[in-house]
C-alpha positions in Angstrom: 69.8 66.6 98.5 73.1 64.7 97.3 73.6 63.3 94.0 73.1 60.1 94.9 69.3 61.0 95.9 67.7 62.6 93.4 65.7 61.4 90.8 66.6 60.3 87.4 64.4 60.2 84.0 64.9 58.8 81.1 64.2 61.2 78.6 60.9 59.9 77.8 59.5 60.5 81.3 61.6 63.8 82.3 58.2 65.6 83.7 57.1 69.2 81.5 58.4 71.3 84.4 61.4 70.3 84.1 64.6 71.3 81.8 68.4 71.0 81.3 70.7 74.4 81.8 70.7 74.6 78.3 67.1 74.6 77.4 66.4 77.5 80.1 69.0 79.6 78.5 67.2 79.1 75.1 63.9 80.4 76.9 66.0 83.5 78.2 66.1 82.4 81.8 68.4 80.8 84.8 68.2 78.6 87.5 67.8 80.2 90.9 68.1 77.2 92.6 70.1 73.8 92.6 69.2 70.8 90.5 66.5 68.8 91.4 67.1 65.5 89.4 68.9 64.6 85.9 67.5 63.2 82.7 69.9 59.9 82.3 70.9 58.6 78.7 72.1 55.1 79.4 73.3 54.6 75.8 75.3 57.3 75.7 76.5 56.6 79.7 75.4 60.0 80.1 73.5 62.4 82.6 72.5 65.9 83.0 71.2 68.1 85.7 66.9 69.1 85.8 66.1 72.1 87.0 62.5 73.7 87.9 60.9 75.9 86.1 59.2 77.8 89.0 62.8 78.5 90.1 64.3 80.8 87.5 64.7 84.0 86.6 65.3 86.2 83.7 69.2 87.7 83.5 70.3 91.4 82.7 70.5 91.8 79.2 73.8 92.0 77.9 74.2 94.2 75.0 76.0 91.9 72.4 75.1 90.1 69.4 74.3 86.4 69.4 73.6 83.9 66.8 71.8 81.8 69.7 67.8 82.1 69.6 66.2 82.7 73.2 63.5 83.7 74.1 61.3 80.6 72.8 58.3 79.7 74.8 57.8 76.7 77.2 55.6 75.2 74.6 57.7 75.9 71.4 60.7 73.7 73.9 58.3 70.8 74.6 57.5 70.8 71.5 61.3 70.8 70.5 61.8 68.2 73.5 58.9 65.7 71.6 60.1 65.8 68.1 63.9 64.5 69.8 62.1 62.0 71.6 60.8 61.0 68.5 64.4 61.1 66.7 65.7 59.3 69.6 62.7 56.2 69.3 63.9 55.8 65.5 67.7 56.0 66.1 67.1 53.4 69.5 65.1 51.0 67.4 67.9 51.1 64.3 70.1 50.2 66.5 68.5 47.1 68.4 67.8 45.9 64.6 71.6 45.7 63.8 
């Protein structure tokens, strides 16, 4: 699929299979397959890629330290995902009140 075909979400209706790049890396795991749609933040002008669930992977630990936290659970993210969702309502609303 192009860009210019795939489906995009607004954040409160990205569905709970999907996640960004960034919230896979915080549950330890990578993409193994393209993007299939982007979550779109029109105040902002801003858009990023979706990726499945069902197609990732877990990396080869690197020995290192990091300050990151991975590892978290699908639920502890959604979880994560509906408390800025909730953020996002109250900062939306402020500023449609100015």
């Amino acid at each position: 699929m192009t860009k210019d075909n795939l489906k995009r979400y607004l954040p409160e209706e990205v569905p709970d299979h999907l996640f960004t790049q960034n919230k896979l890396k915080r549950m330890g795991l990578v993409p193994t397959e393209e993007h299939v749609a982007f979550v779109v933040y029109p105040e902002q002008g801003r858009e990023y890629k979706l990726y499945d669930i069902q197609a990732t992977r877990r990396p080869k630990r690197q020995k290192g330290f990091s300050l990151q936290i991975r590892d978290l659970t699908v639920e502890q993210v959604l979880q994560e995902r509906k408390r800025e969702l909730e953020v996002r309502k109250v900062q939306l609303s402020n500023q449609i009140e100015r």
